[in-house]
PyMOL commands that place a pseudoatom at each C-alpha (Angstrom):
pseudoatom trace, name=CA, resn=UNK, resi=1, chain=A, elem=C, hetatm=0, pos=[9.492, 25.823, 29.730]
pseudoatom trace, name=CA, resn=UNK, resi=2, chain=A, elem=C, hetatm=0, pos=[8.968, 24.937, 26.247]
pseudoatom trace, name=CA, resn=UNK, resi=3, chain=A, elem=C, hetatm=0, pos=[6.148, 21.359, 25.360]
pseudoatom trace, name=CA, resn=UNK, resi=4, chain=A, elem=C, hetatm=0, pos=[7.350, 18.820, 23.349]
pseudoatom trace, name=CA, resn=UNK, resi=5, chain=A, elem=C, hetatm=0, pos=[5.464, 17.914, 20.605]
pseudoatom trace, name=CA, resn=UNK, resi=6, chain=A, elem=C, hetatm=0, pos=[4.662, 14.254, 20.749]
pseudoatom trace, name=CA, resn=UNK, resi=7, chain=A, elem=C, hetatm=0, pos=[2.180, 13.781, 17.777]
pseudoatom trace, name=CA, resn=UNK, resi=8, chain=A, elem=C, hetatm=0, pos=[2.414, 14.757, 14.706]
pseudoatom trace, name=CA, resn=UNK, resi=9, chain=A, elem=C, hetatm=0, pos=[-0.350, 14.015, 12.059]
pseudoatom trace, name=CA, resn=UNK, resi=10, chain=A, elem=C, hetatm=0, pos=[-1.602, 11.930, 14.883]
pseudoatom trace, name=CA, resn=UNK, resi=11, chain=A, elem=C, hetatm=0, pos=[1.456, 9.982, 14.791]
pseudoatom trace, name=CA, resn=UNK, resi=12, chain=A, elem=C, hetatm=0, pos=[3.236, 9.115, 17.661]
pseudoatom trace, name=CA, resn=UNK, resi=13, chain=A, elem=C, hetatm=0, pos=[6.858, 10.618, 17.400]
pseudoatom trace, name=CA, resn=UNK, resi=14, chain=A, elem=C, hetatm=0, pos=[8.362, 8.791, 19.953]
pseudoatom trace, name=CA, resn=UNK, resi=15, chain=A, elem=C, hetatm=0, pos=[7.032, 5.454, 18.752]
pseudoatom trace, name=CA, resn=UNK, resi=16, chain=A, elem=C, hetatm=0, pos=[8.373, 6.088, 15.433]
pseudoatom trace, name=CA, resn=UNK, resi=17, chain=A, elem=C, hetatm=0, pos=[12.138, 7.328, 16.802]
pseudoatom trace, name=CA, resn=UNK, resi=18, chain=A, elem=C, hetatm=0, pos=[11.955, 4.374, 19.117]
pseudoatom trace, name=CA, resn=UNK, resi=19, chain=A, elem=C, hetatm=0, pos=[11.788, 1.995, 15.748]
pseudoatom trace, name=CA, resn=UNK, resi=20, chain=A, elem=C, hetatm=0, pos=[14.240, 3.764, 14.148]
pseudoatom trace, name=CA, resn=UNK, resi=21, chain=A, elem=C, hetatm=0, pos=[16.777, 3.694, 17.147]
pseudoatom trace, name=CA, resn=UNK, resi=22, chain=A, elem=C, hetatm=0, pos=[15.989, -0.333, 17.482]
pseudoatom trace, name=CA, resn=UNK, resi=23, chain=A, elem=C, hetatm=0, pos=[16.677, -0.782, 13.494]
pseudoatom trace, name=CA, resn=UNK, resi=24, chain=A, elem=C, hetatm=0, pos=[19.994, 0.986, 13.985]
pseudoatom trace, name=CA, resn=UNK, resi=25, chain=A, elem=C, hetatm=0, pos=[21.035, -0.816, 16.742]
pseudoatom trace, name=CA, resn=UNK, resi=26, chain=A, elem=C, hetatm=0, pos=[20.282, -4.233, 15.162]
pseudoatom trace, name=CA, resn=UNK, resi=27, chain=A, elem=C, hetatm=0, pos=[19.991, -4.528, 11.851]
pseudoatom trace, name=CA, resn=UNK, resi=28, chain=A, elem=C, hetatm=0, pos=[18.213, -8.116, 11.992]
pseudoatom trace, name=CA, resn=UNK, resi=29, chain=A, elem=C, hetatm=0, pos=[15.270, -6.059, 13.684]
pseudoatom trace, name=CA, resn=UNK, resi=30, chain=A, elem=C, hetatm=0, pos=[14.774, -4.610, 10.276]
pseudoatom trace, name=CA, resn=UNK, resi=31, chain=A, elem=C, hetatm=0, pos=[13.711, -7.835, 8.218]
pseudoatom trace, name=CA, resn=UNK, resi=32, chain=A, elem=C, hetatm=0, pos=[10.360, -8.759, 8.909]
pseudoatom trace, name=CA, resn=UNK, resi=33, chain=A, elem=C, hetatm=0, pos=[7.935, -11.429, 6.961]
pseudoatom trace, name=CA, resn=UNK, resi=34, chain=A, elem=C, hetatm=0, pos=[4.361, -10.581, 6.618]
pseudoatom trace, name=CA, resn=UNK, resi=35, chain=A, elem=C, hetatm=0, pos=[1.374, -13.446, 5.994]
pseudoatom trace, name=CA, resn=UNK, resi=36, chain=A, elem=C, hetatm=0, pos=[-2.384, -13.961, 5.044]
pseudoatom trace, name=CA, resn=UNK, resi=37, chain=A, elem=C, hetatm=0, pos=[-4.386, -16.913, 4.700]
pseudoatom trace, name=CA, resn=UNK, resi=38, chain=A, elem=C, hetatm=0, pos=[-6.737, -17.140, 2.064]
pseudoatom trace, name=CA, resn=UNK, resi=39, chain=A, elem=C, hetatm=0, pos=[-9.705, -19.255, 1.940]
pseudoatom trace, name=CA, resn=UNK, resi=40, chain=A, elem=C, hetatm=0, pos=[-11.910, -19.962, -1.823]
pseudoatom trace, name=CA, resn=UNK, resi=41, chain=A, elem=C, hetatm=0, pos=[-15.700, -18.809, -0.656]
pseudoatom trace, name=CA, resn=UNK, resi=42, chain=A, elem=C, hetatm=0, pos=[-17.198, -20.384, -3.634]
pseudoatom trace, name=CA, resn=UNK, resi=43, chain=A, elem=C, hetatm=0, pos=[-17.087, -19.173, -6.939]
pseudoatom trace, name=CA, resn=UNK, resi=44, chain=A, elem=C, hetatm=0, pos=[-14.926, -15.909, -7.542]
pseudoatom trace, name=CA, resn=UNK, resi=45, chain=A, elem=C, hetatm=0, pos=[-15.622, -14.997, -3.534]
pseudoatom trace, name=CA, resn=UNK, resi=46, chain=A, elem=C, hetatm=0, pos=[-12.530, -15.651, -1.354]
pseudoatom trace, name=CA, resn=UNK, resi=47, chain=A, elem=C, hetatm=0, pos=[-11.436, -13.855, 2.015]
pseudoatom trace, name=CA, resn=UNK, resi=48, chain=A, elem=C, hetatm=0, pos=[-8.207, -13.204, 3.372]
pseudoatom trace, name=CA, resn=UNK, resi=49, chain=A, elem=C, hetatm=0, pos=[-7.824, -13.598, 6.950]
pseudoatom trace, name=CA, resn=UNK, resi=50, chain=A, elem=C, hetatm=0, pos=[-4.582, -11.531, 8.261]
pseudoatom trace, name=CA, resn=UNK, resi=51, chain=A, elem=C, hetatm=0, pos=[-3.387, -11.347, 11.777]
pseudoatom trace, name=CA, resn=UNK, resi=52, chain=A, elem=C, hetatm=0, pos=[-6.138, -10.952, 13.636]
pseudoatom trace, name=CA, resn=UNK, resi=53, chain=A, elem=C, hetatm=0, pos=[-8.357, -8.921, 11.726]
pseudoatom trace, name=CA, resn=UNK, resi=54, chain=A, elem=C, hetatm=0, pos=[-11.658, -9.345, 10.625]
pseudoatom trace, name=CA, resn=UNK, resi=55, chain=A, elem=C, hetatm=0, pos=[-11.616, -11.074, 6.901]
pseudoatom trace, name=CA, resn=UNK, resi=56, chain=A, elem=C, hetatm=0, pos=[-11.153, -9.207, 3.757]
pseudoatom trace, name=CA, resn=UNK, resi=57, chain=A, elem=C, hetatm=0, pos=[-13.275, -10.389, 1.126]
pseudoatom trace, name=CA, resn=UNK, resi=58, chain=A, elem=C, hetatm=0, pos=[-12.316, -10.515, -2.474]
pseudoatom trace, name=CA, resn=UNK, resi=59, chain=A, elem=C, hetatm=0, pos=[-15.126, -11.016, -5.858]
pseudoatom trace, name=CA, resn=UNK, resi=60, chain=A, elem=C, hetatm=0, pos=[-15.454, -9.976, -9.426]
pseudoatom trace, name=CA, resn=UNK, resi=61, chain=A, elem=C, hetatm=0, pos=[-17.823, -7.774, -9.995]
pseudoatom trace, name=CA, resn=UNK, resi=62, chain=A, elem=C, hetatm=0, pos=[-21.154, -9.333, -11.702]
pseudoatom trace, name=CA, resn=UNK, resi=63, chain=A, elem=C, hetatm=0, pos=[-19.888, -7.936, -15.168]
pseudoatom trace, name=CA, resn=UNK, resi=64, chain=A, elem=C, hetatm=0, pos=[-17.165, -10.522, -14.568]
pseudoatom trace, name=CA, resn=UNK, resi=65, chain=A, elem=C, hetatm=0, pos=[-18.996, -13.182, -13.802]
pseudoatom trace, name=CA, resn=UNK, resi=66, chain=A, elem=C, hetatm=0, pos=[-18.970, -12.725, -9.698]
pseudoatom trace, name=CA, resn=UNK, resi=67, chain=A, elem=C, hetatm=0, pos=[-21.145, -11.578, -7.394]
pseudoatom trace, name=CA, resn=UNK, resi=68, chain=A, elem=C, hetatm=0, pos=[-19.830, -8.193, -6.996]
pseudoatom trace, name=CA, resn=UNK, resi=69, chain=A, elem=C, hetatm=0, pos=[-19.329, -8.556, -3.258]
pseudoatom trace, name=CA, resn=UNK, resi=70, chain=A, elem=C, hetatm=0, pos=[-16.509, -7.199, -2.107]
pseudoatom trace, name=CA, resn=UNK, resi=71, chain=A, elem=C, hetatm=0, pos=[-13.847, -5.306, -4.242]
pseudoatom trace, name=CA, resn=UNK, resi=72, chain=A, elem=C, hetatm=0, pos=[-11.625, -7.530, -6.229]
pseudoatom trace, name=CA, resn=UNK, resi=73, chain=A, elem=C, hetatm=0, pos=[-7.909, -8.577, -5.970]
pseudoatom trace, name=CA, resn=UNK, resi=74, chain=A, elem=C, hetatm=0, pos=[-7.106, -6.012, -8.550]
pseudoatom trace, name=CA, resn=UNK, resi=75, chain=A, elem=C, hetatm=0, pos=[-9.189, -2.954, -6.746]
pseudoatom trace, name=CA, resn=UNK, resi=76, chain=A, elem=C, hetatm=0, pos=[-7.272, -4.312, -3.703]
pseudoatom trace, name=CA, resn=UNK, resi=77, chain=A, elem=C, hetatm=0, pos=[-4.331, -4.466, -5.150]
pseudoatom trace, name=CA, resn=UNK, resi=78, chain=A, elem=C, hetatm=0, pos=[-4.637, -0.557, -6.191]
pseudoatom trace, name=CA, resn=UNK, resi=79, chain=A, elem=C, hetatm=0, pos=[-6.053, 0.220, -2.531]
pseudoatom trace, name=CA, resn=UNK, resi=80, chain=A, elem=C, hetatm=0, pos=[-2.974, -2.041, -0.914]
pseudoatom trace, name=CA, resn=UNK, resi=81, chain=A, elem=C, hetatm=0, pos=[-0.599, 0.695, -2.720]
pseudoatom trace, name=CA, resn=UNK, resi=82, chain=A, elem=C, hetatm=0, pos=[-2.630, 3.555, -1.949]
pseudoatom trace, name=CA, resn=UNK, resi=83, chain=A, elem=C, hetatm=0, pos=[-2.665, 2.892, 1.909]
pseudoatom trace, name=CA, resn=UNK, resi=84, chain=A, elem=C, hetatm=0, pos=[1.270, 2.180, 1.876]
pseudoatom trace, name=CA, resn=UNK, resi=85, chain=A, elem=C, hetatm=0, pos=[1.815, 5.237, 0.134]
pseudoatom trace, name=CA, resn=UNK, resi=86, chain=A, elem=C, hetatm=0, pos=[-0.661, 7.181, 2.865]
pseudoatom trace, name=CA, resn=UNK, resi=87, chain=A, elem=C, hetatm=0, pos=[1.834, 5.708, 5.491]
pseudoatom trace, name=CA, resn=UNK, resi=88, chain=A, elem=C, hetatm=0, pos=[4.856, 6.737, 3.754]
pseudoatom trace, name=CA, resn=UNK, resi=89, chain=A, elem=C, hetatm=0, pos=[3.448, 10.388, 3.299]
pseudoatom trace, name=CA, resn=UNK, resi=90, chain=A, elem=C, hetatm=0, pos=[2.140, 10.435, 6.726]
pseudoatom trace, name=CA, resn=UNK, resi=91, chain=A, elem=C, hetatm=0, pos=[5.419, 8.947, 8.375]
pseudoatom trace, name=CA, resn=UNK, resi=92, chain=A, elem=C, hetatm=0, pos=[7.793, 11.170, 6.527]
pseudoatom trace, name=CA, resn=UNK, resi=93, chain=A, elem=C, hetatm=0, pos=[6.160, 14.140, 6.675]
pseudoatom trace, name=CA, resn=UNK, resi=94, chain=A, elem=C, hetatm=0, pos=[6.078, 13.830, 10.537]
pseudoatom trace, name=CA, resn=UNK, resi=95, chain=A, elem=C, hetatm=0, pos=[9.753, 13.076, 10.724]
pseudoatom trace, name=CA, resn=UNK, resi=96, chain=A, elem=C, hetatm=0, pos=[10.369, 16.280, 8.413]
pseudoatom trace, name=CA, resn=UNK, resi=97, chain=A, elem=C, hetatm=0, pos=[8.091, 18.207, 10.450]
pseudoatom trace, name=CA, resn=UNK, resi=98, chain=A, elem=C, hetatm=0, pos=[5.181, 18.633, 7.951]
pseudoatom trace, name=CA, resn=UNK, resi=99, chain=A, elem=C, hetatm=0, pos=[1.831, 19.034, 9.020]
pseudoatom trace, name=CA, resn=UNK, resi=100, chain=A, elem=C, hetatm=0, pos=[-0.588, 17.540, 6.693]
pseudoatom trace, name=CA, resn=UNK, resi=101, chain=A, elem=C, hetatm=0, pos=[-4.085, 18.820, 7.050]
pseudoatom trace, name=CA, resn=UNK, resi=102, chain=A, elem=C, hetatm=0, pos=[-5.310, 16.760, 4.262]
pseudoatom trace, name=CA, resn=UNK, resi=103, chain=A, elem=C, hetatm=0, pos=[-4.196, 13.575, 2.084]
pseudoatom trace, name=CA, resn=UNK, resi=104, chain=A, elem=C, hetatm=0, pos=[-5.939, 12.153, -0.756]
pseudoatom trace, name=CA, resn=UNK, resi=105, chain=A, elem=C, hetatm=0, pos=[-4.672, 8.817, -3.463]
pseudoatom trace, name=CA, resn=UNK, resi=106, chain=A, elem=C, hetatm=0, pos=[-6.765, 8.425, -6.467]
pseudoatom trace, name=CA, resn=UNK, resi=107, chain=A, elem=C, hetatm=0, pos=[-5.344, 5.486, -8.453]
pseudoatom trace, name=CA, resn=UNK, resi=108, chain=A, elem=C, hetatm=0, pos=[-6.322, 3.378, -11.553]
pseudoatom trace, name=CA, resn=UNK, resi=109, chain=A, elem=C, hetatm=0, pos=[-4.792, 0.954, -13.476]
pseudoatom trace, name=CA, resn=UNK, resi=110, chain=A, elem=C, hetatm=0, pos=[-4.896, -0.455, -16.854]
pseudoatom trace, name=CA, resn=UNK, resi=111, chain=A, elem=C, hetatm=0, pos=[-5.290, -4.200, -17.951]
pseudoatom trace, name=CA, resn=UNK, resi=112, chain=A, elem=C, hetatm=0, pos=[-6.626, -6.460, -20.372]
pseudoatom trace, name=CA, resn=UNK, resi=113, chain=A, elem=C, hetatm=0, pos=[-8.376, -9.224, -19.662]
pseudoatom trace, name=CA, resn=UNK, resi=114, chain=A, elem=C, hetatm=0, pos=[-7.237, -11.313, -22.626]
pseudoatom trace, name=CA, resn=UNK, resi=115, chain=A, elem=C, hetatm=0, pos=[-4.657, -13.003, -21.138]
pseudoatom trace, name=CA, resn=UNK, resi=116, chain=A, elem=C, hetatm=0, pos=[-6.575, -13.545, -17.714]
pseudoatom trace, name=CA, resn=UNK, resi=117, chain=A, elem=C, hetatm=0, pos=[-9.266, -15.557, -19.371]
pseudoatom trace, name=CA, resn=UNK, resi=118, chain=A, elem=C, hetatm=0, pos=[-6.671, -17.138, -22.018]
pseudoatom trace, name=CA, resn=UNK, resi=119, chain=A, elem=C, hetatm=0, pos=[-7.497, -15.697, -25.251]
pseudoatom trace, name=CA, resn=UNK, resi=120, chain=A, elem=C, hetatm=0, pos=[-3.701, -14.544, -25.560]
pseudoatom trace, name=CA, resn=UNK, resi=121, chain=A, elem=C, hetatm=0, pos=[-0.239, -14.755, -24.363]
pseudoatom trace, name=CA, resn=UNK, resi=122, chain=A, elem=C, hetatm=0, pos=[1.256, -11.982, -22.621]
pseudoatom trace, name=CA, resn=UNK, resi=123, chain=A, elem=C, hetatm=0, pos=[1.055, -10.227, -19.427]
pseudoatom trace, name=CA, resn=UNK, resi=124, chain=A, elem=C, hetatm=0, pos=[-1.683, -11.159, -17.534]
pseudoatom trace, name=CA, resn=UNK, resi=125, chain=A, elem=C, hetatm=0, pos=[-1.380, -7.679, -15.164]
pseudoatom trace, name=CA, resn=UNK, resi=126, chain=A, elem=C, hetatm=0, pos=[-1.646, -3.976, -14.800]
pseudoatom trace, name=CA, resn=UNK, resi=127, chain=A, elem=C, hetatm=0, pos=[-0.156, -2.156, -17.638]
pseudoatom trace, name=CA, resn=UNK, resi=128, chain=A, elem=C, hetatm=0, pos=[0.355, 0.698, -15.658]
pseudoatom trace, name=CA, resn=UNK, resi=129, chain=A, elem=C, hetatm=0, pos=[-0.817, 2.282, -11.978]
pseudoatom trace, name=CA, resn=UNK, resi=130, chain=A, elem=C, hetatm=0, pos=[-1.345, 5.953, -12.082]
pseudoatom trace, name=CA, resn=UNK, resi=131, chain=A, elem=C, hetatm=0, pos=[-1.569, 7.044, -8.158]
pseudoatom trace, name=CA, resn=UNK, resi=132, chain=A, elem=C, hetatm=0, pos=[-2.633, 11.165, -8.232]
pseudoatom trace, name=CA, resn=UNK, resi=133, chain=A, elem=C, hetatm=0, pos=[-1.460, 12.538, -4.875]
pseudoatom trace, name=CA, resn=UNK, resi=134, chain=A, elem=C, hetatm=0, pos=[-2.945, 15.996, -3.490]
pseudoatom trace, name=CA, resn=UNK, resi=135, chain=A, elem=C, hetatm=0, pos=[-1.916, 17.315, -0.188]
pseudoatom trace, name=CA, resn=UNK, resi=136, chain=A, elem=C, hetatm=0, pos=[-3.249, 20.089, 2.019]
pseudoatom trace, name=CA, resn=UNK, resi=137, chain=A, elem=C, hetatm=0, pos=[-0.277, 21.176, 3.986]
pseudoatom trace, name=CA, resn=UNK, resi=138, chain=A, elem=C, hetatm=0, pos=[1.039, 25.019, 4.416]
pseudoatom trace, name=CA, resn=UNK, resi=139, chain=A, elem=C, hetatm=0, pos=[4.628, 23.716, 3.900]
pseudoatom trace, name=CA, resn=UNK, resi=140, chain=A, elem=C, hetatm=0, pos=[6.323, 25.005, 1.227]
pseudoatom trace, name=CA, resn=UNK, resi=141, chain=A, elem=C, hetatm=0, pos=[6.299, 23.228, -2.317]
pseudoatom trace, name=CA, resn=UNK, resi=142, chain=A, elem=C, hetatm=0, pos=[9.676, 22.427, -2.099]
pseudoatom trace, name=CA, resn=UNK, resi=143, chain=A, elem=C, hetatm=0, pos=[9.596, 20.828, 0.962]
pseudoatom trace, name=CA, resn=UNK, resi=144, chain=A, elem=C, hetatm=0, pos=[6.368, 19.163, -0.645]
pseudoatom trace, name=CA, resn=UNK, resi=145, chain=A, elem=C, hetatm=0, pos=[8.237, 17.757, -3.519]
pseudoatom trace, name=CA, resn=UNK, resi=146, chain=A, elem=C, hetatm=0, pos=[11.195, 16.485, -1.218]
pseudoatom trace, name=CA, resn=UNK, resi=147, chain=A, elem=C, hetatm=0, pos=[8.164, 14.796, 0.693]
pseudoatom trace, name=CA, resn=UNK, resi=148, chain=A, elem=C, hetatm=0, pos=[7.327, 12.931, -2.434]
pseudoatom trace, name=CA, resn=UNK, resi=149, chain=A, elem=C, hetatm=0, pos=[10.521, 12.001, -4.010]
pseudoatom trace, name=CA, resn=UNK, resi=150, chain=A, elem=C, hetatm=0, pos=[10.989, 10.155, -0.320]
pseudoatom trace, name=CA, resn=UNK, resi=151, chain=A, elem=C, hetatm=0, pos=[8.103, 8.476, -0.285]
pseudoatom trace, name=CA, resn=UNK, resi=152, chain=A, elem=C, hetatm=0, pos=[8.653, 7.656, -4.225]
pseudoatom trace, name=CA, resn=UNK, resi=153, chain=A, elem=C, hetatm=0, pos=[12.056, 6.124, -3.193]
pseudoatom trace, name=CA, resn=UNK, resi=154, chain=A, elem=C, hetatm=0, pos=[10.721, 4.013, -0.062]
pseudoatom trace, name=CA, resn=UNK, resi=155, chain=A, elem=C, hetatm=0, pos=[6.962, 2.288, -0.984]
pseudoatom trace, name=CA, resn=UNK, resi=156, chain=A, elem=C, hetatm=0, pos=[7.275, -1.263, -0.151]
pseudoatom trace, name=CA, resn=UNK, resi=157, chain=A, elem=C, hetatm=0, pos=[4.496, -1.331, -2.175]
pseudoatom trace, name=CA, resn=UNK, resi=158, chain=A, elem=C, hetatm=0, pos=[5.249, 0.605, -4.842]
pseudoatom trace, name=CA, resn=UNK, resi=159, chain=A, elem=C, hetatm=0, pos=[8.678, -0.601, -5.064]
pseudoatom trace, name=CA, resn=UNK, resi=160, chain=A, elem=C, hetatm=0, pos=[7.128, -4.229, -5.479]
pseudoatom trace, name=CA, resn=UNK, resi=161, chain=A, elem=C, hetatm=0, pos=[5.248, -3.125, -7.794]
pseudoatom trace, name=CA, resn=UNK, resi=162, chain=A, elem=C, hetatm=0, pos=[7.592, -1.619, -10.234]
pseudoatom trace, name=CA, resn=UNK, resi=163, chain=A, elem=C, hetatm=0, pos=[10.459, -4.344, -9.776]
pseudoatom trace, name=CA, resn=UNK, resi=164, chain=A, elem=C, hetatm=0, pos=[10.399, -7.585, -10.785]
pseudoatom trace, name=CA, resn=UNK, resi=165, chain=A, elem=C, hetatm=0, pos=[10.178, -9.857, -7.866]
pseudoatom trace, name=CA, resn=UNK, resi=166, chain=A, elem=C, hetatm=0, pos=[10.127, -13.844, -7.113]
pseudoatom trace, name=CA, resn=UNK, resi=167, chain=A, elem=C, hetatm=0, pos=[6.590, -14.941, -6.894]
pseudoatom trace, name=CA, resn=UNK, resi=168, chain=A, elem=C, hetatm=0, pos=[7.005, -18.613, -5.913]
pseudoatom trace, name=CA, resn=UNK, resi=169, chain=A, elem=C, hetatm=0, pos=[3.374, -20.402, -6.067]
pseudoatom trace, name=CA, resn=UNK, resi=170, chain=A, elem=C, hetatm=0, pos=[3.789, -23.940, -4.677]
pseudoatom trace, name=CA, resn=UNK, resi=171, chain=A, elem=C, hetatm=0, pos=[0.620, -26.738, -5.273]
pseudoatom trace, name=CA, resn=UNK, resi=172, chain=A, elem=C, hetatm=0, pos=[0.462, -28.292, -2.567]
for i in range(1, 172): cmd.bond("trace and resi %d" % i, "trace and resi %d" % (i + 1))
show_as sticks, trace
zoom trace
């Protein structure tokens, strides 16, 4: 008699074919919205309370003016695409089959701060997100770089990031 395997990278297979099965079946079980609540702490220190988490704060660092608190929205912003990158490695390489012994994301991104504090017009965000990926697996490379490409084509995050998307801010 031959065991199943039912984790994988310490995901849970079945939980993850289960999804996939639902999403087939009914394609409205695919479109999901997602939602925080922010609340202003006080000069630059805000939290963001989502689901039912414990709140995230947000500051500049002092060098900025804040009180170097928590990390700020930029850091998060870089951390937010790091984790949904982790997920995509971690979720595709366990449908593939790959064992990953080890995953590490180092990002950074570039901006100027000109246009935040209005000393010029222009883009007021990253000029560009580096993420450097290095995985401990004994899968072939190949199989490595197929890994990536997938998780290239399918970051929410990422993808966000590198489109143009509405941004609707309504004053209310």
């Amino acid at each position: 008699m031959t065991e199943t395997a039912t984790r994988l990278n310490d995901v849970d297979i079945a939980a993850v074919g289960q999804l996939v099965e639902a999403i087939q079946a009914d394609d409205s079980k695919a479109q999901t919205t997602w939602a925080a609540h922010v609340q202003w702490n006080g000069a630059f220190a805000s939290e963001a309370r989502v689901r039912n988490f414990s709140p995230i704060g947000s500051d500049e660092p002092a060098a900025l003016g804040g009180g170097d608190t928590a990390p700020n929205p930029v850091e998060q912003l870089l951390g937010a695409l790091g984790n949904c990158l982790a997920v995509g490695y971690a979720a595709n390489a366990t449908v593939a089959g790959i064992e990953l012994k080890d995953l590490r994301i180092d990002l950074k991104g570039d901006l100027d701060l000109r246009v935040f504090l209005g000393l010029a017009e222009g883009h007021a965000g990253f000029s560009s997100i580096t993420a450097n990926v290095t995985i401990d697996s004994d899968a072939p490379r190949e199989k490595l770089d197929e890994l990536h490409a997938k998780v290239q084509a399918s970051s929410p995050v990422g993808h966000t990031l590198g489109s143009a998307v509405p941004v609707d801010i309504v004053l209310r």
